[in-house]
C-alpha angles and dihedrals in degrees: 000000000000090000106054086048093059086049098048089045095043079048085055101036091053095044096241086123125038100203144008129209105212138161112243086292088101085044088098143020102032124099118186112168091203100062106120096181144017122194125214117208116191117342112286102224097273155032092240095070090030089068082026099055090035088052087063083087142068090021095155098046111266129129105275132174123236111184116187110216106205115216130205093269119109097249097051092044086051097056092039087058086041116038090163083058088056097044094048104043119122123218110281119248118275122234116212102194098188097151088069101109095207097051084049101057088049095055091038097056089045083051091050085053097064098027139012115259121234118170113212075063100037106039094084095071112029093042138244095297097064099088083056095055093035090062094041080058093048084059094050093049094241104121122025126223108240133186075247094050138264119340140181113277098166123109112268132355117320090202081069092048114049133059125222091252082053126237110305115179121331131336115239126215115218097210126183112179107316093331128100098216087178146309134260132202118224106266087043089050089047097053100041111019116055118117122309086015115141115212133180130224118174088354094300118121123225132177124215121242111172135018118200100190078178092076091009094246131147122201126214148168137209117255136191083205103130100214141071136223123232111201116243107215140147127214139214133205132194126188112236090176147355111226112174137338122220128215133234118160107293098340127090127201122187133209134205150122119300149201119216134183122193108195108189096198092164142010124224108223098211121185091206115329085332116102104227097183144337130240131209118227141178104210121159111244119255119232138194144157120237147136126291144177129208159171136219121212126228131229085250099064109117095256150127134215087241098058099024093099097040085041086054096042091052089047084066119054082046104061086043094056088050097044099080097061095063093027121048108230138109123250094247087061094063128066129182137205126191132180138159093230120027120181101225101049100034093220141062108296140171115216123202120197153184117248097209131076117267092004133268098218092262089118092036088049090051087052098065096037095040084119098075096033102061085047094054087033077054093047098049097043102040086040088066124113091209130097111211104024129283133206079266088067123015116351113104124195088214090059104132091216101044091262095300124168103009126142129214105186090053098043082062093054093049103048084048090047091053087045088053095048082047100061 
C-alpha cells in the first residue's frame, strides 16, 4: 500500500534502517543518494529493471555495488553460464498493445482526466476505436460530453484506479481482520488466491480461508505454517480466428485471437521446492479471450509416439523461458498450452498466449522473433548437465500439473528440429 512505501522509504532515506528487502516496486520512483548496494536477486524479467534496479545505487557518485544472484530458472542459469551474454545484452523490445480494448478504456478515461478528449485531435493517437470507447463510457457516465471535448465524469482519480494494463474484470480486496493488506485483479486472485491458498504479503505468510465473489473480497489469516501451495490446473485453448501466419523457412506460426480457459481442480502443498501433500478443489474455471501465437508440428519431426506429448510440453516451457529476452514482458504475462492432438488445428501444435485479456502484442511480437527465440529456448535446454529436466531448463513454477510428463531428451530433438526448418 502507498502508505507503508512512504514510510519504508522515509525509514531508508533517514538511516533508521540500513536495508529493505522489497519486490520490483522500488524498482522505480525512489531516489535515495546514500545506497551503496543494491542486491539482485534473481533476474527480474528484463534488462530494462535490471539497469533500472542496479541504478538504485551510487546515485551521488560514489563507487556501489550491485551482485546478481542467479535463481533456478532458465534465464538466470543462462547468464550465469554466460556472464558476456549478460554484459552485453541489450533492452528487450517494448510491446505497445493499444488495440486492447481493455487497456485502452483504462488509458482513455486517465487521459479524459487531464484534458478533454476530441477526436478529430485525439484519434491519432489512441486509434480508430476510440470514438467508439469514448461513446460506451458516455453511457456509463463515466466521461461528459463538453463544448472542449470529452472529460472525465467518474468518482476519484482514475489514475488510482486503473492499472497500465488497464482494468480487466473485478478488483479483489485481500482482508485479514479489519485490515486491507492489497488488492488483486482477477486473473492474480485466480492464480494465487483460491482456497487454501498461502499467500505472502511483507514476508508474512497468511492462508486464505474464505473467498465472497458477491463484494470481491478474499479473507485471510496470518499463519506460522513454513510451507507454500502451487495451484494444479489444466487449460484449454480454443482458436476464435486465424489473422495472419508468419514465415520462417520452412516453419509457419500463426497468429490469431484466442479463447482460453484455466480450470484449478488441487493445490500441491511444497516445504521449500518439496511437495508435502496435495489438496483436492472445485473451483469454476476461469475464461478470457486474448492473442496467440502457435506451430504445428510435421509428421517429419524426429519423434515417437512415446515422447511426442512430453517432447511438446518441454517445447514449451522452453520457448516460454526464452521468450522475455527478445520480447519485454514478465513471466507471469505469457501462458502456454501444448497436445498431441488439438481440435482446431488437427496436429500436434504449441500455443503461446497473452495472459492478459484482449492481448498486449507479446504473442504477436514472438512471432515474429520466434526465430531467435527457439534457438535461445535450444541453447539453454540442450546446455544443461541434467538428464530428465530441472527447474534450470524446463521446468517451469507456473506448470498446471506440477512438470509431469515432460522429456528432455525429445524436446531437444524438437527445438533443433524447428532451428533446422528456419534456416
Amino acid at each position: 500500500r502507498s502508505e507503508e512505501r512512504k514510510k519504508i522509504e522515509a525509514n531508508l532515506k533517514q538511516g533508521r534502517v540500513s536495508g529493505v528487502v522489497s519486490t520490483n516496486a522500488l524498482e522505480v520512483g525512489i531516489d535515495i543518494g546514500n545506497l551503496d548496494s543494491v542486491i539482485i536477486s534473481g533476474y527480474p524479467g528484463s534488462m530494462i529493471s535490471v539497469f533500472q534496479q542496479a541504478g538504485r545505487a551510487g546515485r551521488k557518485g560514489q563507487e556501489a555495488t550491485v551482485t546478481f544472484v542467479a535463481g533456478q530458472n532458465p534465464i538466470d542459469q543462462f547468464y550465469a553460464n554466460n556472464p558476456d551474454a549478460f554484459f552485453n545484452a541489450k533492452p528487450e523490445e517494448a510491446i505497445l498493445g493499444i488495440e486492447n480494448p481493455y487497456l485502452l478504456e483504462s488509458h482513455l478515461l486517465c487521459a479524459a482526466a487531464e484534458l478533454p478528449y476530441r477526436g478529430e485531435r485525439d484519434r491519432k493517437y489512441f486509434g480508430e476505436n476510440a470514438d467508439d470507447i469514448i461513446a460506451d463510457l458516455k453511457n456509463r457516465k463515466l466521461v461528459s460530453s463538453t463544448p472542449r471535448g470529452f472529460v472525465y465524469s467518474g468518482v476519484g482519480n482514475p489514475v488510482l484506479e486503473h492499472t497500465i494494463f488497464g482494468n480487466i474484470g473485478k478488483t479483489w480486496a485481500v482482508i485479514c481482520g479489519n485490515t486491507t493488506l492489497e488488492t488483486m485483479d482477477d486473473g492474480q486472485a485466480y492464480r494465487e488466491a483460491y482456497p487454501g491458498a498461502i499467500i505472502f504479503h511483507q514476508g508474512e505468510r497468511y492462508r486464505v480461508d474464505k473467498i465472497e465473489p458477491e463484494i470481491s473480497t478474499i479473507r485471510v489469516r496470518k499463519t506460522a505454517d513454513n510451507y507454500h501451495t502451487r495451484p494444479i490446473s489444466e487449460t484449454d485453448i480454443s482458436i476464435n480466428r486465424k489473422e495472419k501466419t508468419v514465415r520462417h523457412g520452412n516453419l509457419s506460426v500463426h497468429y490469431g485471437d484466442v479463447s482460453v480457459s484455466t480450470q484449478i481442480y488441487g493445490y500441491s502443498v511444497l516445504e521449500y521446492d518439496r511437495i508435502v501433500t496435495t489438496e483436492q478443489l472445485s473451483v469454476e474455471p476461469r475464461t478470457f479471450q486474448t492473442k496467440a501465437c502457435w506451430i504445428t508440428i510435421d509428421d517429419d519431426a524426429p519423434l515417437t509416439a512415446e515422447n511426442l506429448a512430453g517432447s511438446l510440453h518441454g517445447t514449451e516451457h522452453a520457448l516460454i523461458s526464452a521468450m522475455p529476452l527478445y520480447v519485454l514482458s514478465d513471466r507471469a504475462d505469457i501462458g502456454g498450452v501444448s497436445t498431441p492432438m488439438h481440435v482446431d488445428t488437427g496436429c500436434p501444435s504449441v500455443f503461446i498466449y497473452d495472459g492478459v485479456a484482449g492481448g498486449i502484442g507479446l504473442a504477436e511480437k514472438a512471432a515474429e522473433l520466434f526465430p531467435k527465440i527457439a534457438e535461445l529456448a535450444y541453447r539453454i535446454v540442450s546446455g544443461c548437465k541434467c538428464e530428465t529436466g530441472c527447474p534450470a531448463c524446463i521446468h517451469s513454477p507456473k506448470c498446471g500439473n506440477n512438470n509431469q510428463m515432460l522429456d528432455k531428451a525429445g524436446t531437444v530433438k524438437l527445438l533443433a528440429y524447428l532451428v533446422r526448418e528456419m534456416k
